[in-house]
C-alpha positions as CSV (number, residue, x, y, z in Angstrom):
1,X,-8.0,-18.8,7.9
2,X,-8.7,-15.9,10.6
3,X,-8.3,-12.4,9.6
4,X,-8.0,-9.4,12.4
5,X,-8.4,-6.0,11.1
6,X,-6.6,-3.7,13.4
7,X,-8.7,-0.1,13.1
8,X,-11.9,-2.2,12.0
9,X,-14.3,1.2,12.3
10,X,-12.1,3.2,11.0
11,X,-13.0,4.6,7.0
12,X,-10.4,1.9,5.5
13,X,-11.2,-0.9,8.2
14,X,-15.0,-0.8,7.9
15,X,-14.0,-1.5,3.8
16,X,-12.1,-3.9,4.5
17,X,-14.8,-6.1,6.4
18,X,-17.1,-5.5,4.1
19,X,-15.2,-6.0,0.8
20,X,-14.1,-9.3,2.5
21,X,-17.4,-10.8,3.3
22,X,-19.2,-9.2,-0.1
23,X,-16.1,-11.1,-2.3
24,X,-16.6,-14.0,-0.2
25,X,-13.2,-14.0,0.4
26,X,-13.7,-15.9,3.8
27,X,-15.5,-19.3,4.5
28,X,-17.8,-19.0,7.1
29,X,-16.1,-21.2,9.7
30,X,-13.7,-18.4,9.4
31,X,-12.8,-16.0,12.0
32,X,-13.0,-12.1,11.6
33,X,-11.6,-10.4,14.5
34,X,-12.3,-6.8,14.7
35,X,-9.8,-4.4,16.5
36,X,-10.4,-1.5,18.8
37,X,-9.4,0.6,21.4
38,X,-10.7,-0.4,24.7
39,X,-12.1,2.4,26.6
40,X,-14.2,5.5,24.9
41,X,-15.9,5.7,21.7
42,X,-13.5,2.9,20.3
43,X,-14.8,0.2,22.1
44,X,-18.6,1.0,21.7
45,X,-18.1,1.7,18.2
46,X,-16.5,-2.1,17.3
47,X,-19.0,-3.6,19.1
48,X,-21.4,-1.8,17.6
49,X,-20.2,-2.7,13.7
50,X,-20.0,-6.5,15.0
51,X,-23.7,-6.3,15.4
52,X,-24.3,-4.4,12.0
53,X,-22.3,-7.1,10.2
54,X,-24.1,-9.9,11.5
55,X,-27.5,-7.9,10.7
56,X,-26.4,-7.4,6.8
57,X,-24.6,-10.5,6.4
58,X,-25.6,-13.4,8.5
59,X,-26.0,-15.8,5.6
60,X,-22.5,-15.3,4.3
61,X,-20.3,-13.7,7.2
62,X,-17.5,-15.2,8.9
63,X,-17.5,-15.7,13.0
64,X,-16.9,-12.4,14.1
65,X,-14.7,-11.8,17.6
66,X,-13.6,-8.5,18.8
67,X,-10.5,-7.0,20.3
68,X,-9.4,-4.1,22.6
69,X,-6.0,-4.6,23.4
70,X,-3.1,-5.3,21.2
71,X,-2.2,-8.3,23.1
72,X,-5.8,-9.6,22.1
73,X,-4.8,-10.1,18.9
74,X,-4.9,-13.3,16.9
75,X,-5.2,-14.2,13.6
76,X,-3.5,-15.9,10.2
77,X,-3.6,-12.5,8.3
78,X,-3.4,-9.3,10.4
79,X,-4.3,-6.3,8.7
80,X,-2.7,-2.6,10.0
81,X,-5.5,-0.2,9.4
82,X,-5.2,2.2,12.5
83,X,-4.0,5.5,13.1
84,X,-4.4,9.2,12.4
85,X,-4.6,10.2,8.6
86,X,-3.5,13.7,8.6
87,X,-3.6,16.0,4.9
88,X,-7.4,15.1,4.2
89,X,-8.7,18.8,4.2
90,X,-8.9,20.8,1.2
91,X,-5.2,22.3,0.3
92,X,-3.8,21.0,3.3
93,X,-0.5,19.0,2.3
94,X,0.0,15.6,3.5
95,X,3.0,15.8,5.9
96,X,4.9,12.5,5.9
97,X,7.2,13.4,8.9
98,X,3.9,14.4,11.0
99,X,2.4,10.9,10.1
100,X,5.4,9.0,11.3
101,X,5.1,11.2,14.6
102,X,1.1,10.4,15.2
103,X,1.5,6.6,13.8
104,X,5.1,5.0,15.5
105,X,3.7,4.1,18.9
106,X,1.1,2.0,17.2
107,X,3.3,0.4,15.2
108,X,5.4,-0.4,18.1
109,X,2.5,-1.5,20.4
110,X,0.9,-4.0,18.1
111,X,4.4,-5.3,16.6
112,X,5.3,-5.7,20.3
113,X,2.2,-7.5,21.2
114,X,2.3,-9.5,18.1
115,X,5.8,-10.6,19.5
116,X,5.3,-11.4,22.4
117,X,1.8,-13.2,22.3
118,X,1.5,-14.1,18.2
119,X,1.5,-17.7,16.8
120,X,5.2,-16.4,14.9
121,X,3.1,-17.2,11.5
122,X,1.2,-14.4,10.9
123,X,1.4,-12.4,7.9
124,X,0.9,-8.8,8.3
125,X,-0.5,-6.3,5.5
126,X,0.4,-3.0,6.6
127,X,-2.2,-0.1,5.5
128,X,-1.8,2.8,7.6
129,X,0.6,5.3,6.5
130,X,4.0,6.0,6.6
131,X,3.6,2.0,5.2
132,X,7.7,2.1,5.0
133,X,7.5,3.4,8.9
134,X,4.9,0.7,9.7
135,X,6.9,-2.5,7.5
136,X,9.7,-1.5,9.1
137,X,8.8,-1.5,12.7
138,X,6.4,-4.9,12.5
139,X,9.8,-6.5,10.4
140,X,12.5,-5.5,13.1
141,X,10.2,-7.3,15.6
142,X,8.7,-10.2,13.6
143,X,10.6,-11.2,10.7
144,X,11.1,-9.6,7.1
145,X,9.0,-12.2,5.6
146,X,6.0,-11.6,6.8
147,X,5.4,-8.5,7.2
148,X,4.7,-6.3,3.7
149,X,3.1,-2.9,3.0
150,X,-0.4,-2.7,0.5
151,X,0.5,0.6,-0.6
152,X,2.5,-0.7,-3.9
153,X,-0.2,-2.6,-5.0
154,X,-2.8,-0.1,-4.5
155,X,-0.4,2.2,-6.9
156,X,0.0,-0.6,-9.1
157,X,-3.5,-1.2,-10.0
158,X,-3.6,2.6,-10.1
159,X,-1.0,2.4,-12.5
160,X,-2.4,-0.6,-14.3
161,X,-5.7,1.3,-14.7
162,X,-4.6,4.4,-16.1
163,X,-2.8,2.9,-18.6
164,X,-5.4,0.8,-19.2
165,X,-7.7,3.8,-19.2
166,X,-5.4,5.8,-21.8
167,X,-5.9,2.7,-24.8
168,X,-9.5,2.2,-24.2
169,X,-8.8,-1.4,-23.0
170,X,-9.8,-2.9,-19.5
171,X,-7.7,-2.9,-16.7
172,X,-7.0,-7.3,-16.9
173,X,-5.3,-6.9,-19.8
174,X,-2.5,-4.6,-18.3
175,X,0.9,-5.7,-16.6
176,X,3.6,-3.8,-15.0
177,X,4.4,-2.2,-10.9
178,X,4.7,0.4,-9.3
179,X,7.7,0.6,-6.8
180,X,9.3,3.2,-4.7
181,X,7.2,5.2,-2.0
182,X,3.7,5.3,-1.3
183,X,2.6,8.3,-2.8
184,X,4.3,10.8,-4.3
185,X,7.4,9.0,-5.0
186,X,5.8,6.2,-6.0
187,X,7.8,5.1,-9.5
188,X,6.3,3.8,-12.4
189,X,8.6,0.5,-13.7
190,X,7.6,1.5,-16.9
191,X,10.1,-1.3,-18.5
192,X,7.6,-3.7,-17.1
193,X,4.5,-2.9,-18.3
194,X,2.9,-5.4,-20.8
195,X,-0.4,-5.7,-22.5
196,X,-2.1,-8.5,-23.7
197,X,-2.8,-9.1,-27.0
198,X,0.6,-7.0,-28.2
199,X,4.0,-8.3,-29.3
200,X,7.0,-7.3,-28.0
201,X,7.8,-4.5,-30.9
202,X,3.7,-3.4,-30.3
203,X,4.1,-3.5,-27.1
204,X,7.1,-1.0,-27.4
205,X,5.6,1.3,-29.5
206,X,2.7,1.8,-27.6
207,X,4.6,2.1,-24.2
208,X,6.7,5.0,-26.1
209,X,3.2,6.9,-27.4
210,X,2.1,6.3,-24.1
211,X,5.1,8.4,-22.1
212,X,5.4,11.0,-25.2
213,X,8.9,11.4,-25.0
214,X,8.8,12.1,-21.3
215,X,11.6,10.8,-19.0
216,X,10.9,10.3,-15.1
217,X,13.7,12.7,-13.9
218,X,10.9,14.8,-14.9
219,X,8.5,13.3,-13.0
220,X,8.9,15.0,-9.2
221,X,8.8,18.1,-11.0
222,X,5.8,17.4,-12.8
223,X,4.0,16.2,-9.9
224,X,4.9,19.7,-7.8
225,X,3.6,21.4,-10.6
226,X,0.2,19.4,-11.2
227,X,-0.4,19.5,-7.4
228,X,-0.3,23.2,-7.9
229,X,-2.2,23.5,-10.3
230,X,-4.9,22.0,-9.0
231,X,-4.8,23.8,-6.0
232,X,-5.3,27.0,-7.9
233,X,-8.6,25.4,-9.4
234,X,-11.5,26.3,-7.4
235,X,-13.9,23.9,-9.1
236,X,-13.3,20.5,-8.4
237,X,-15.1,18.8,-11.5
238,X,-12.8,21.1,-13.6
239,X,-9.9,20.1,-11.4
240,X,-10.4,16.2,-12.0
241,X,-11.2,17.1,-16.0
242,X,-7.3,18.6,-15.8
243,X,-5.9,15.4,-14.7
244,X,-7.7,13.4,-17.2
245,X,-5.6,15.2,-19.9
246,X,-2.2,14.2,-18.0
247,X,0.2,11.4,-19.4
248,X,-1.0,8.0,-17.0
249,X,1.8,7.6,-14.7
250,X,1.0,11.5,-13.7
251,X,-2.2,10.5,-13.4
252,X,-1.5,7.7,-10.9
253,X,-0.4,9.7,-8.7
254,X,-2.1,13.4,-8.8
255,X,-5.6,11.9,-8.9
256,X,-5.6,9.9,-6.0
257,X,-3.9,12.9,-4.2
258,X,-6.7,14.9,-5.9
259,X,-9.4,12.6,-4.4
260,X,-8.0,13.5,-0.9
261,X,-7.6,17.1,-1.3
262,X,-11.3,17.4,-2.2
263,X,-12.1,16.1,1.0
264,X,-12.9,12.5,0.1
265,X,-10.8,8.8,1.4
266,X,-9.7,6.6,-0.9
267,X,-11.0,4.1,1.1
268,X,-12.6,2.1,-1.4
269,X,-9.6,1.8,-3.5
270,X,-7.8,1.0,-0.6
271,X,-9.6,-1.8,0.9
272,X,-9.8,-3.3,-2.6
273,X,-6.1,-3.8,-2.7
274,X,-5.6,-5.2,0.3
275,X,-8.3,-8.0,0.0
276,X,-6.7,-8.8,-3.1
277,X,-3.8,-9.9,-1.0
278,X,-5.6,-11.3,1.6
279,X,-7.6,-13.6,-0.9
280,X,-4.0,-14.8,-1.9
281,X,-3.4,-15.4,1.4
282,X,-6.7,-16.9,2.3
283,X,-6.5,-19.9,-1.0
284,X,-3.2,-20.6,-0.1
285,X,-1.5,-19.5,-3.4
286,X,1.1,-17.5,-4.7
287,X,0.8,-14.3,-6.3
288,X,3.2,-11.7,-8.0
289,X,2.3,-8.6,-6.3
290,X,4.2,-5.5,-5.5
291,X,4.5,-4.3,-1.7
292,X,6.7,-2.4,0.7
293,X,9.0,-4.7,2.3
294,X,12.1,-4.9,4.4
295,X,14.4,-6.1,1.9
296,X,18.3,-7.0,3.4
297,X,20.0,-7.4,-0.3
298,X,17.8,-9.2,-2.4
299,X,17.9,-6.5,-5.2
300,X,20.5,-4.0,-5.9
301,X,19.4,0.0,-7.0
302,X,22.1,2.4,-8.3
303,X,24.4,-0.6,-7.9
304,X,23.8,-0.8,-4.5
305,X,22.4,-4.0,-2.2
306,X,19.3,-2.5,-0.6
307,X,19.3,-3.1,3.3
308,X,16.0,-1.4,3.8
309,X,12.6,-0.7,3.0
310,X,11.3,-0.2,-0.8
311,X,8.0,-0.8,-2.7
312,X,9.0,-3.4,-5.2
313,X,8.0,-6.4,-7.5
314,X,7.2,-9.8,-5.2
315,X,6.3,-12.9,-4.9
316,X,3.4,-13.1,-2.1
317,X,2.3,-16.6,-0.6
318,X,0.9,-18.1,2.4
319,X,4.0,-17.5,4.6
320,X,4.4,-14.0,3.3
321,X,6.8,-12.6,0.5
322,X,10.1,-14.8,-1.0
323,X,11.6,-13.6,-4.3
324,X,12.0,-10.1,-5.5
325,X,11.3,-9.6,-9.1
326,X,13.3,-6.4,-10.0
327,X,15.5,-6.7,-12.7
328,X,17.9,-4.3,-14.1
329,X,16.2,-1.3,-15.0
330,X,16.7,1.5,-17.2
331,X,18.9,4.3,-16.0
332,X,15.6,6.7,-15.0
333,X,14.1,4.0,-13.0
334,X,17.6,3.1,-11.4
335,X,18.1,6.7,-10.9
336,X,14.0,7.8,-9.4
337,X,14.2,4.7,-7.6
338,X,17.1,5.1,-5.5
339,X,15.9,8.6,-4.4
340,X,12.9,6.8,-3.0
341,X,14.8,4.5,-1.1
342,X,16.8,7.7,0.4
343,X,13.7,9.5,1.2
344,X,12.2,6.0,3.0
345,X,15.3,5.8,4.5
346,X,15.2,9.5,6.3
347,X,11.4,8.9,7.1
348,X,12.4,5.7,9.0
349,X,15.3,6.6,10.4
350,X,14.3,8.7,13.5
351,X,12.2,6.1,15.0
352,X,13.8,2.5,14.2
353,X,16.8,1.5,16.8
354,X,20.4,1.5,14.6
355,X,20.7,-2.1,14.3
356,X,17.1,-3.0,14.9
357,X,15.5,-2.4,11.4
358,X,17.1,-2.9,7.6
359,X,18.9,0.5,6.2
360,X,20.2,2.1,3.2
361,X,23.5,0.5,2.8
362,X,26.3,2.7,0.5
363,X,25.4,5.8,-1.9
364,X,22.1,5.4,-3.6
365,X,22.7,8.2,-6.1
């Protein structure tokens, strides 16, 4: 299976590589195609990593190509990891509407490319952000299917973690997702979190401890606050101390947010999700994941078929994502949920052609 990771120098790309040939991910009759810009410090600088690879990882590596153009592109798996990323300075907010602005005409030009000069069976993982903006433009152009966004399954493992983090356990032992947004309205599907080793009525108990009474109308609140907060705090080692002391499904969301307003990427993070898919991919298997996709129907939220794009529970295989696994959920979910599908929807709206793309049908709450 080839791989092209669009953006390869960039902080996530250059992760992305590596993680893949350090996990082994690839076979080495593989193909790794590496994506630039042609012209400027773009082109040098791809050309440049190619030869860096192939000094630290001879022995292991793939076949590595590069690419300039978007209608160089050509690969099984083709990972989005281009564009600007905007809100990484210290107390800078991240501006979702400015993203979708610096990041559509990328979308576009690859999605276009892809189109016109693809195989029609790739599978793309979107990773730059807006992910909704992204799935949505590579779906309208090459099929719902098999196109999905990483961002749900980088908050899942979040998720997954914190709990995990919370009972002293390790991370494998933890279910459950993460749907909504990427980012701050990400929403914790706390109704389907499991841990091993506990029975349903355990299990239950522990869930309850776990979110103290706490109901996610609250959350949005909560998360303005904490964002505050931390803001105010003028050492960062105290800052991240603060969060440690916040219930986990706060914490999945104000520490990575935290990790960028100190000036660091989560690159690392990052990367490590989306190899996870593309190891999926690569052994030809099926996986329950959660992504952003372009769904026409398959679930309802607030009693509504969703005709758009929405984080949510799926089933990943070789020719991308079939079944949605989002049951009925309790009224907060429901409730949380559907606002992230209305604030997706106004995200995407200004730069998808009416008719072109999958949108909000009805009143989502």
């Amino acid at each position: 299976m080839d791989v092209a990771v669009i953006g390869a120098t960039g902080a996530v790309g250059r992760q992305v590589c590596t993680q893949l040939i350090e996990r082994r991910a690839l076979p080495t009759t593989a193909r790794l195609q590496l994506v630039g810009r042609r012209g400027g410090s773009s082109s040098a600088a791809t050309h440049g990593y190619r030869a860096d690879l192939i000094d630290a990882y001879d022995e292991i590596a793939p076949l590595f190509d590069v690419a300039l153009d978007p209608d160089e592109v050509v690969a099984d798996v083709i990972v989005v990891a281009s564009g600007a990323t905007l809100g990484t300075r210290p107390g800078q907010p991240v501006d979702r509407a400015a993203l979708a602005r610096a990041n559509h005409a990328m979308f576009a030009a690859y999605a276009d490319a892809l189109a016109e000069h693809g195989s029609g069976d790739e599978v793309v993982i979107v990773v730059t952000n807006p992910v909704e903006l992204g799935v949505a433009t590579m779906a309208a152009r090459l099929g719902r299917q098999r196109v999905i966004g990483m961002g749900a399954w980088l908050d899942t493992l979040r998720f997954r973690r914190e709990i995990a983090h919370s009972l002293g356990v390790r991370r494998q032992r933890i279910g459950g997702f993460i749907a909504g947004q990427h980012g701050d309205d990400a929403v914790p599907l706390w109704s389907s979190v499991r841990i091993r080793g506990l029975v349903e009525g355990e299990r239950d108990r522990t869930v309850a401890a776990l979110r103290a009474g706490r109901d996610l109308a609250d959350l949005p609140a909560e998360i303005a606050t904490a964002q505050a907060e931390l803001l105010a705090q003028q050492d960062s080692g105290r800052a991240f101390a603060m969060v440690e002391a916040w219930p986990p499904d706060l914490r999945t969301v104000t520490r990575p947010w935290l990790t960028h307003q100190s000036g660091a990427r989560t690159a690392v993070g990052t990367a490590n999700a989306t190899v996870d898919l593309i190891s999926a991919l690569a052994e030809g298997r099926e996986i329950v994941t959660a992504g952003q996709v372009a769904l026409a129907g398959e679930t309802r939220v607030a009693g509504v078929p969703v005709h758009g794009v929405l984080g949510v529970p799926v089933v990943l295989g070789p020719e991308g994502w079939s079944e949605v696994l989002l049951g009925d959920l309790p009224p907060d979910e429901d409730a949380l949920l559907a606002r992230a599908a209305r604030r997706i929807a106004a995200t995407i709206a200004p730069y998808v052609p009416e008719g072109d793309s999958y949108v909000p049908e009805g009143d989502l709450g």
